[in-house]
N, C-alpha and C positions, 0 to 999 in steps of 0.2 A: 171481534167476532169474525169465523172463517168465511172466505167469498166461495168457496167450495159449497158445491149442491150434493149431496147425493144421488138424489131421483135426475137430478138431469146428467151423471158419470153413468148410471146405469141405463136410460135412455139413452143415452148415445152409443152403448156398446152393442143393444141391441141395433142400433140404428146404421152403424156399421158394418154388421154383420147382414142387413136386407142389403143394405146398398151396395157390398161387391160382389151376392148372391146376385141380384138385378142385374149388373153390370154384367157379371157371368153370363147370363140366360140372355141379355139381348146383343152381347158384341161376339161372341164364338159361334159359329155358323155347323164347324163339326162336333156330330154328336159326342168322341172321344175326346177334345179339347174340353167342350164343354163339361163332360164330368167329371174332367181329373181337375181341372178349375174348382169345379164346385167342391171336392172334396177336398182340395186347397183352402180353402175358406173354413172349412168345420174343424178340419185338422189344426191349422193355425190358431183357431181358437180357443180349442182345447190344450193344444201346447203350452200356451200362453199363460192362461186360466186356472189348471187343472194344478195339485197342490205336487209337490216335486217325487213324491213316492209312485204318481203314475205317469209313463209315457201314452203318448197316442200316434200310430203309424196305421199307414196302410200296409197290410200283413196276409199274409199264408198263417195257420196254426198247425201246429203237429201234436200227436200223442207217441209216448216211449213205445207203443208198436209200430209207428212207421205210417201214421194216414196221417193224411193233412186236409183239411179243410179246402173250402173253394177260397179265392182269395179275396179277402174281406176289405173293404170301402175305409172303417174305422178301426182300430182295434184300440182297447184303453188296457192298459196293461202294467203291472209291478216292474220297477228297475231297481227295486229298492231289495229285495229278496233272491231275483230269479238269477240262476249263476251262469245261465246265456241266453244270447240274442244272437239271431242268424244274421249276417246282413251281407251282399253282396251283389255289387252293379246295381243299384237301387232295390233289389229285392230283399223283403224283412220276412224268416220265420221265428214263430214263437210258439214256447213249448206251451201248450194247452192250461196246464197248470197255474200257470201267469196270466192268463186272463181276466179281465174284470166286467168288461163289456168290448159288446160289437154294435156298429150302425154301417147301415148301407144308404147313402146319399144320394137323393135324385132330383132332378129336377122339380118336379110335381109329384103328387101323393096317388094314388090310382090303384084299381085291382090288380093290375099286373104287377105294380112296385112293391104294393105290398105283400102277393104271393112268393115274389122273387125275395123280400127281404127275411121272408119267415122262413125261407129253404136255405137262405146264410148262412141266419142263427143256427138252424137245426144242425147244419155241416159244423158249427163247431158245439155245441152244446153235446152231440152225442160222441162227441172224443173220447179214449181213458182218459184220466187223470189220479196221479198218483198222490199219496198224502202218506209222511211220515211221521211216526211220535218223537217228538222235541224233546230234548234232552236239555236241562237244565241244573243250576246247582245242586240241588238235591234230591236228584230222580230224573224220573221222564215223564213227563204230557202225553198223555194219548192221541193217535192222529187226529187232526182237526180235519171235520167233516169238510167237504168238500162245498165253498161259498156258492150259491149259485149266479151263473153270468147274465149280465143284463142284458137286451135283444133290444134294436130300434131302429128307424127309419127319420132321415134328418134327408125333408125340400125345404125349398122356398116357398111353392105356390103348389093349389091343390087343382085337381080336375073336377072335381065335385063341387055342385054349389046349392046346399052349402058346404063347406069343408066337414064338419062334425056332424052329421047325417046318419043316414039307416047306410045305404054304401058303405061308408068305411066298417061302420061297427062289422055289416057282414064278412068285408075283404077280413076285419081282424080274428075271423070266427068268435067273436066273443072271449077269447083268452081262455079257449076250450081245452087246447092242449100244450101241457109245460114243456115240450121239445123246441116247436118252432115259436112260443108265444113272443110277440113284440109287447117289450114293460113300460116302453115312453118312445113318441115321435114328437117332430116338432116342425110345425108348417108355417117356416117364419112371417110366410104374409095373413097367418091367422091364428097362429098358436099352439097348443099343443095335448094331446093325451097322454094319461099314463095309469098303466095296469094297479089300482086298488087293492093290495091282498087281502084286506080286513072284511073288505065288501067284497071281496071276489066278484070285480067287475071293471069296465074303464071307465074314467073321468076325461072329462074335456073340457079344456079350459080356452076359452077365446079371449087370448092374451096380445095385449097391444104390443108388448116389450114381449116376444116370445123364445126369441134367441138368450136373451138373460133370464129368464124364467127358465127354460132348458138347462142354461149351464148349472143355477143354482140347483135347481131339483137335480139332475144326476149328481153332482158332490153329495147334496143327503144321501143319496141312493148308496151310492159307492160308500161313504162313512158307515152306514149302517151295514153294509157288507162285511165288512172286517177285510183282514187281512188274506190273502194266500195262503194253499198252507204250503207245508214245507216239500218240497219235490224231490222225487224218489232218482236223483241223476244219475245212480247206479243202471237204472231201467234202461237211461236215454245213454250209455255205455256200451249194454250189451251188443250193440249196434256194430263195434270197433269190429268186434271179431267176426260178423257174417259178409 
C-alpha cells in the first residue's frame, strides 16, 4: 500500500501558496516590491500547474488595429496555436486572440481592487479579435466564434469582514455587465467566488485549501472554454507597410 496521501499533496500546495503570499505582505515594506512579489507567487503557480497548451505572464494585449490594453498582473494565454509572442527587456505583448484569461493580483480584496480589476478586464475584453475558417482535409470549418475570456482578482487577505458579504457582492455589481465582469477570484486566507452562468449569479465558497480550489476550478473553466480560434496574422501584417 502507497505512503502517499492525496488530501495532504493537495493541502500542502495550497499551504504553500498562503505561506509565500504571507511572507510577501509582511517582509516587503515597498508597495512596488511587494506586488511584483505577489504576483510572483500566482504566476509561478500557474506555470507550474497549468496544462502545457497554456502559458501565463505578466502582459500588455494588443488587437491587429494597433490598441493595446493596460498592462495586465496575469495573462493565461495559448503557446500551443498563437504564431507570436512579443517579448523584449522583460516586456511580454500578446495578440488579443490568444487569450484565455486575465487576474490582477493584490494584496487584499476591497472596492478599489475590485473597481480597478473590473477596468483590466474590460481594457482587454473590448479588443478586436479576429477568427478564421479552418481549412481542413476535406473543406473548411467555419470561423469559430470567438471563446470568451475569463476576468479575476487573486489576494491573499480581504478588507472586509466578512470576506463574502454584501460589500463584495456590491464592489462585483452583481455580474451585471459582461464587459468588465469578474468570473472567479480567490482570497487565499478565505477562499473564493465564482460567476454561475446557469444561475446567473456568484457563489462563494469559504474554502480552507482555497489556492488549490482556484487552481482546479480555473482548469475546468479553461477546458470548457475550448480552444482559440484561428488568428487572422494577415491583419497583424498590414502594420509592415504604415
Amino acid at each position: 500500500m502507497s505512503d502517499w496521501s492525496l488530501p495532504v499533496l493537495l493541502a500542502n500546495l495550497h499551504d504553500d501558496i498562503q505561506r509565500r503570499l504571507q511572507i510577501t505582505r509582511q517582509s516587503f515594506a515597498h508597495p512596488g516590491a511587494k506586488g511584483d512579489a505577489s504576483e510572483g507567487v500566482w504566476l509561478e503557480m500557474l506555470k507550474t500547474y497549468l496544462p502545457e497548451r497554456y502559458r501565463a505572464d505578466k502582459a500588455f494585449v494588443v488587437d491587429s488595429k494597433g490598441v493595446f490594453s493596460e498592462q495586465i498582473d496575469v495573462v493565461v494565454y495559448d503557446r500551443q496555436y498563437s504564431p507570436f509572442i512579443f517579448q523584449y527587456q522583460g516586456q511580454t505583448i500578446i495578440p488579443a486572440e490568444s487569450v484565455y484569461a486575465i487576474f490582477e493580483a493584490k494584496q487584499a480584496i476591497n472596492a478599489n481592487h475590485v473597481a480597478y480589476a473590473r477596468k483590466k478586464v474590460a481594457s482587454v475584453r473590448k479588443l478586436h479579435r479576429t477568427s478564421l475558417p479552418i481549412p481542413y482535409a476535406k473543406g473548411i470549418y467555419p470561423a469559430k466564434p470567438l471563446i470568451p475570456i475569463l476576468g479575476g482578482i487573486l489576494t491573499f487577505e480581504s478588507d472586509w469582514t466578512p470576506c463574502f458579504g454584501d460589500p463584495l457582492w456590491n464592489a462585483l455589481g452583481n455580474g451585471s455587465t459582461e464587459e468588465d465582469r469578474l468570473d472567479i477570484g480567490c482570497v487565499t486566507a478565505h477562499g473564493l467566488f465564482v460567476w454561475e452562468q446557469q444561475s446567473n449569479k456568484y457563489g462563494f465558497t469559504n474554502e480552507g485549501k482555497s489556492a488549490t480550489a482556484f487552481l482546479f476550478k480555473l482548469i475546468s473553466m479553461l477546458q470548457f472554454s475550448g480552444t482559440v480560434p484561428m488568428i487572422d496574422i494577415s491583419a497583424y501584417a498590414e502594420w509592415l507597410t504604415k
